[in-house]
C-alpha positions in Angstrom: 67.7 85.4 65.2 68.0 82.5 67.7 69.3 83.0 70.9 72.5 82.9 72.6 72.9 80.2 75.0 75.7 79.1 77.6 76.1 76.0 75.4 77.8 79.0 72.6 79.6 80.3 75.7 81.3 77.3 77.0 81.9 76.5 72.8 83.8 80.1 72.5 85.4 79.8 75.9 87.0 76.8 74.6 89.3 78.0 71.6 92.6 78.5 72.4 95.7 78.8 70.9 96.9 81.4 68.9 95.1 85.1 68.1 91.6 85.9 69.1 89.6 89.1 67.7 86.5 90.0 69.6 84.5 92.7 67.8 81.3 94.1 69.2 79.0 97.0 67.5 75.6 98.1 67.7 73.5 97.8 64.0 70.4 99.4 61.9 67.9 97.4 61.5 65.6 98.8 59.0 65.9 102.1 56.6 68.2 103.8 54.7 70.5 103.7 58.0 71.2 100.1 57.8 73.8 101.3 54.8 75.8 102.2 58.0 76.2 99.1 59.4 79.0 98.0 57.2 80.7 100.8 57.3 81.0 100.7 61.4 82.3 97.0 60.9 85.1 97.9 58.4 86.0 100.8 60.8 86.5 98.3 63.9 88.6 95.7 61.3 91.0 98.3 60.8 90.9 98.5 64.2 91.3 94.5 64.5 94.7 95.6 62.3 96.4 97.8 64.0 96.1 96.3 67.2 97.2 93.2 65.6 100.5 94.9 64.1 101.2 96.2 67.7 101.7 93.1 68.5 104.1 92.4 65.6 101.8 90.2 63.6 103.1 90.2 60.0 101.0 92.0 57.4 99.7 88.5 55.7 99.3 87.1 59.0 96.7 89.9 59.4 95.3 89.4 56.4 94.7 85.9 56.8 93.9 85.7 60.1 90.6 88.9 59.4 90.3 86.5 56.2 86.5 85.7 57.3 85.9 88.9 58.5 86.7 90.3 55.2 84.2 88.1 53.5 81.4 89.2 55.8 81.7 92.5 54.9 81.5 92.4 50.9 78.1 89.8 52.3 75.4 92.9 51.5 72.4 90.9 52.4 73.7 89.8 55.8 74.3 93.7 56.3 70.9 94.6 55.6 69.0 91.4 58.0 70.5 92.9 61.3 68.7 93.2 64.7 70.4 95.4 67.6 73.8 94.4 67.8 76.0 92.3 66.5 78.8 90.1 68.1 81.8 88.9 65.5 84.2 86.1 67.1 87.6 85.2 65.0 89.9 82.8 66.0 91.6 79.6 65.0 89.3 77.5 64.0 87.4 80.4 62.0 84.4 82.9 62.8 81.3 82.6 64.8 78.8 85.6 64.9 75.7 86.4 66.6 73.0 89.0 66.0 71.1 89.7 69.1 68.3 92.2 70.8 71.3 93.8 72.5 73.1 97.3 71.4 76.4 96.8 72.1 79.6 100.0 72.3 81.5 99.5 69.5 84.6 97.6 70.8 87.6 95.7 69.8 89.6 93.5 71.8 92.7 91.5 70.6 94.0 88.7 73.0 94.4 84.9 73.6 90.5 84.4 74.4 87.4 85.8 73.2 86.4 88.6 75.1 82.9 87.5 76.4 82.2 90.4 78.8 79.4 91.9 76.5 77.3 89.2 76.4 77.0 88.0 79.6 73.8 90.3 80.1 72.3 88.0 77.6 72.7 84.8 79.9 72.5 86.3 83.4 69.5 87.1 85.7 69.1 91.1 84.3 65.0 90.5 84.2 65.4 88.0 81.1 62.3 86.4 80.5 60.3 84.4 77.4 56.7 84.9 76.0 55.3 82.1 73.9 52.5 83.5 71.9 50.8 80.6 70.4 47.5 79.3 69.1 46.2 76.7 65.6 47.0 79.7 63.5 50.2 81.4 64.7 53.5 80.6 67.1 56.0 83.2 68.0 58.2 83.2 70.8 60.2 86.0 72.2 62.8 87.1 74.2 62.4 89.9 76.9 63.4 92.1 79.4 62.1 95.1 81.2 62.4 97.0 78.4 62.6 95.5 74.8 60.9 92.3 73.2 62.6 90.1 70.2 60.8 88.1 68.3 63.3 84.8 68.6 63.2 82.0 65.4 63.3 78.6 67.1 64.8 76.1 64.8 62.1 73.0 64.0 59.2 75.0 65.7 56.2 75.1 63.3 54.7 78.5 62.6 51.0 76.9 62.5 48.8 74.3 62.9 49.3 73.2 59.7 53.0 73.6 59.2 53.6 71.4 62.2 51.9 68.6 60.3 52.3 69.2 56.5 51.2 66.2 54.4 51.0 63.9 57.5 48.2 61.3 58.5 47.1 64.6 60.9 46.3 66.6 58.0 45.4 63.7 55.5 42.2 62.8 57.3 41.7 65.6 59.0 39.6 69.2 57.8 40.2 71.8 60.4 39.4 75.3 61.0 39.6 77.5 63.4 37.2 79.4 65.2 38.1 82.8 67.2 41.6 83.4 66.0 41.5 86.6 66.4 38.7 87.2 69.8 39.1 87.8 72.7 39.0 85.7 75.8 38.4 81.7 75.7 37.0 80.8 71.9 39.0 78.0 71.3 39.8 76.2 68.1 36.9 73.9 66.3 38.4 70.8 64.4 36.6 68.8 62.7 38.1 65.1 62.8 37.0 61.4 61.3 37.6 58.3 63.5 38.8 58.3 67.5 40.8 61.5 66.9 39.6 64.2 69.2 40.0 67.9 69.1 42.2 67.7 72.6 44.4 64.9 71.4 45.7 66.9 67.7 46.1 70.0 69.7 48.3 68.1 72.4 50.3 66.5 69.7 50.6 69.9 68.2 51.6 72.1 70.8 53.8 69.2 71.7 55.8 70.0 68.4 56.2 73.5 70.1 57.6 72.0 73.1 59.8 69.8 71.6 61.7 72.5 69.4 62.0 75.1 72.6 63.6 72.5 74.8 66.4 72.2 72.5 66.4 75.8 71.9 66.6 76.9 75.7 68.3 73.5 76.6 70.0 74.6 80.0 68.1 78.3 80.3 66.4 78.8 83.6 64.4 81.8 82.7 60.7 82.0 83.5 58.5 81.4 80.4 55.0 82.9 80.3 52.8 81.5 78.1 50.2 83.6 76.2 46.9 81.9 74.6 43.5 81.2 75.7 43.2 79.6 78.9 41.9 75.8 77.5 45.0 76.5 75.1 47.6 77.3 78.2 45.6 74.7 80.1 46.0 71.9 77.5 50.0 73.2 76.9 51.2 72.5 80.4 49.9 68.9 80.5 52.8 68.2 77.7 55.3 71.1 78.7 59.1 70.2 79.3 60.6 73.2 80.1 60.9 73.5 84.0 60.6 77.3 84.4 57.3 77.8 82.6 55.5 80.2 85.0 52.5 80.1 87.2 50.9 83.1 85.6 49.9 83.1 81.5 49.0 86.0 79.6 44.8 84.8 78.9 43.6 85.6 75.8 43.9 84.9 71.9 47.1 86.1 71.1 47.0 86.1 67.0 46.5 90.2 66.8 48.1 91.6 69.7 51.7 93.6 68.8 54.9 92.5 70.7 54.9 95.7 72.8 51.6 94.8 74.3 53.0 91.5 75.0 55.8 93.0 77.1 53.2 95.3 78.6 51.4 92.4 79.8 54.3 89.8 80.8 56.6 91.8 82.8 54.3 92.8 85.9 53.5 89.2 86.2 57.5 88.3 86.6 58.8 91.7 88.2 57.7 90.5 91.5 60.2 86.7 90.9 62.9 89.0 89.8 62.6 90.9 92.8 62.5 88.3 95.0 65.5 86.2 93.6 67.5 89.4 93.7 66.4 90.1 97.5 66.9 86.8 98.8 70.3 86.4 96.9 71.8 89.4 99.2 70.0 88.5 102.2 71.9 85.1 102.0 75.1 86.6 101.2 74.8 88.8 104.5 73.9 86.3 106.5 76.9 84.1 105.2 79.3 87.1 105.8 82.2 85.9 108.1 81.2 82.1 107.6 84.2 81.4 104.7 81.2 81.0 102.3 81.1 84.7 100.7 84.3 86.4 99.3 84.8 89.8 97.4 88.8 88.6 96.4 88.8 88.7 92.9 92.4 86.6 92.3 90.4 84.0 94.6 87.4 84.2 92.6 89.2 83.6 89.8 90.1 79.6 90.5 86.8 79.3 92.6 84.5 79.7 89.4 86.8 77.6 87.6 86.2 75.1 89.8 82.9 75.5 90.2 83.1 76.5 93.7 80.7 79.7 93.0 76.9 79.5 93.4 75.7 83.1 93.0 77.8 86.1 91.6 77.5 89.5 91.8 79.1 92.0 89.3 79.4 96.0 88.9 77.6 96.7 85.9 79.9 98.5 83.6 82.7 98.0 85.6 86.1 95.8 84.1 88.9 94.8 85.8 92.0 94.2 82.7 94.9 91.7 83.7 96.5 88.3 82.6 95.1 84.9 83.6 97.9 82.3 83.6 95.6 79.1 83.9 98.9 76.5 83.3 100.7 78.3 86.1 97.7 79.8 88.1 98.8 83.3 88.5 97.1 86.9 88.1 98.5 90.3 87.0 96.3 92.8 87.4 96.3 96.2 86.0 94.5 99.6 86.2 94.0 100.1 82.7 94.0 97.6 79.4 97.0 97.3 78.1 97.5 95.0 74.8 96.6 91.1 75.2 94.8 91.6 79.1 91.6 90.2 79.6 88.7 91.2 81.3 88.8 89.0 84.6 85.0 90.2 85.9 83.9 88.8 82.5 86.3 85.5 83.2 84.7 84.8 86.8 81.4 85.7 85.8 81.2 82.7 82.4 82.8 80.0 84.5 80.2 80.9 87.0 77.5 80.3 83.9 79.2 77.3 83.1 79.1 75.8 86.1 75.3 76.4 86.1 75.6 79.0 88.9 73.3 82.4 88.7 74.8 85.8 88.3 73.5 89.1 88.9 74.7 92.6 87.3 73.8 94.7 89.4 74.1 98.8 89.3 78.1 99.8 91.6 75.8 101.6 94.4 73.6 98.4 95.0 76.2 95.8 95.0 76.7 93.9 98.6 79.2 96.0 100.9 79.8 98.2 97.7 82.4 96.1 96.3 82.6 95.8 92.5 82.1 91.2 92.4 81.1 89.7 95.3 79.6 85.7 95.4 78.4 83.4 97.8 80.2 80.1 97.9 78.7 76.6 97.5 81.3 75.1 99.8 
């Protein structure tokens, strides 16, 4: 799985121009169960169908325009490699999917954009962290929150000491192997080297591979990453690091035998307290702003102030949608109680130009939200 980034939300946000079927499900990941999963997705294309007819689409129109979707589901393997849930995005220019650690509720929405909405919790600041477990024998990196770990596969990043260097000049002169792989606390790895190579230098250029592969990966993320390995390892990994948001803290240790669960166990007290913090000082800068022109809770005005980038911090009502109609050629809103066919979801709108323009968003429980107001945001001018 690799991960969802606002680079694939500004690419989604982008197509235009005719139909656009959003389909969201949770999926089975192992057992017997996973037989269900494409089941539940030919369920939600009939759905795709009908809503699609309702608005007088032709019957081969339908056909052609569900043509991918069709294909995925007579794919079996695909059906049986899934993770929590599964995101399916059909429009003009064809389909785009992701599999991520998310469960979604099955939904279906039919209109002139993606519907987004459902994956925002994947890009804003709801406790996401990283964990790079790493040492000479084994890399993983994962994606967190509170509650769940995913193991994430970075493209280019190598799995081991040796896969980062194959049949290179590294490996050619070079006879390695490593010592405490699987200990506990600082054993760090033995190599055994001809020439002016030293044992710090090949594990620099090696864990520089790492670093190399996760900047592209996480590119414009700004969650905390917390590195996990033994402290000469962590030490030696922040002289070459890249990413800006590594954190202060590191899970110490050899990380080789310890289970993803423990991993979470470990990582999340040492960033609860950041989480906290940003959350707290976010509202106590919006309350202080109150009255100043630089906070408003006007959703039609929040509309064209994300889109132009005006918005630095947003808060949204978890769980909470607001349908209408966004008219962005003649900038006008409609508004309505309840979806009806071709409406949009306009907290989900607000809240991926807000990501877009590189500003921080917050989904926050209805009883904790500033003034009690379902979207609220603090203005950068």
């Amino acid at each position: 799985m690799r991960l969802f980034t606002r680079e694939d939300l500004h690419a989604l946000l982008q197509s235009s121009g005719g139909y656009h079927v959003s389909i969201f499900m949770p999926t089975h990941q192992a057992g017997p169960e996973t037989e269900q999963n494409p089941i539940r997705f030919k369920n939600l294309i009939r759905r795709a169908e009908e809503d699609l007819e309702s608005e007088g689409v032709r019957l081969p129109d339908i056909k052609s325009i569900l043509d991918p979707a069709y294909q995925l589901l007579a794919n079996h393997f695909f059906w049986s490699h899934q993770y929590k849930g599964l995101a399916v995005f059909i429009g003009p220019s064809g389909m785009e999917y992701f599999r991520v650690p998310h469960a979604f509720k099955e939904t279906v929405v039919v209109t002139q954009r993606f519907h987004l909405n459902p994956l925002l919790p994947l890009l804003n600041r709801n406790e996401q962290f990283y964990i790079l477990a790493f040492s000479p024998s084994l890399v993983r990196f994962y994606q967190c929150n509170r509650d769940q770990i995913e193991e994430i596969e970075v493209p280019d990043m190598p799995r081991d000491f040796k896969s980062a260097f194959g049949s290179s000049d590294n490996e050619s002169h070079l006879h390695y192997h490593f010592m405490g792989s699987g200990g506990k606390g600082d054993q760090t790895s033995v190599i055994h080297g001809s020439g002016e190579v030293q044992e710090k230098d090949i594990l620099k250029q090696y864990f520089r591979k790492i670093d190399q592969a996760l900047h592209k990966a996480l590119r414009d993320s700004r969650e905390p990453l917390i590195l996990a390995s033994t402290e000469t390892n962590v030490a030696l990994y922040r002289e070459i690091n890249s990413y800006p948001h590594v954190f202060e803290n590191s899970i110490n240790g050899s990380p080789d035998e310890v289970e993803a669960k423990e991993l979470l166990q470990k990582g999340f007290p040492l960033v609860r307290p950041l989480f906290k913090q940003e959350r707290t000082e976010a509202e106590e800068q919006y309350q202080k702003l109150l009255g100043t022109g630089r906070t408003s809770n006007q959703v039609e005005q929040l509309v064209w102030q994300s889109r132009q980038g005006m918005v630095d911090t947003l808060f949204v009502a978890r769980g909470i949608e607001q349908w209408g109609i966004i008219d962005e050629k003649n900038q006008t809103i409609i508004l309505h109680d309840h979806y009806e066919t071709g409406d949009e979801d306009i907290y989900s709108y607000i809240s991926i130009q807000t990501l877009i323009h590189k500003g921080t968003v917050f989904s926050m429980m209805p009883q904790f939200m500033p003034e009690k107001n379902n979207i609220a945001a603090i203005l950068r001018y």
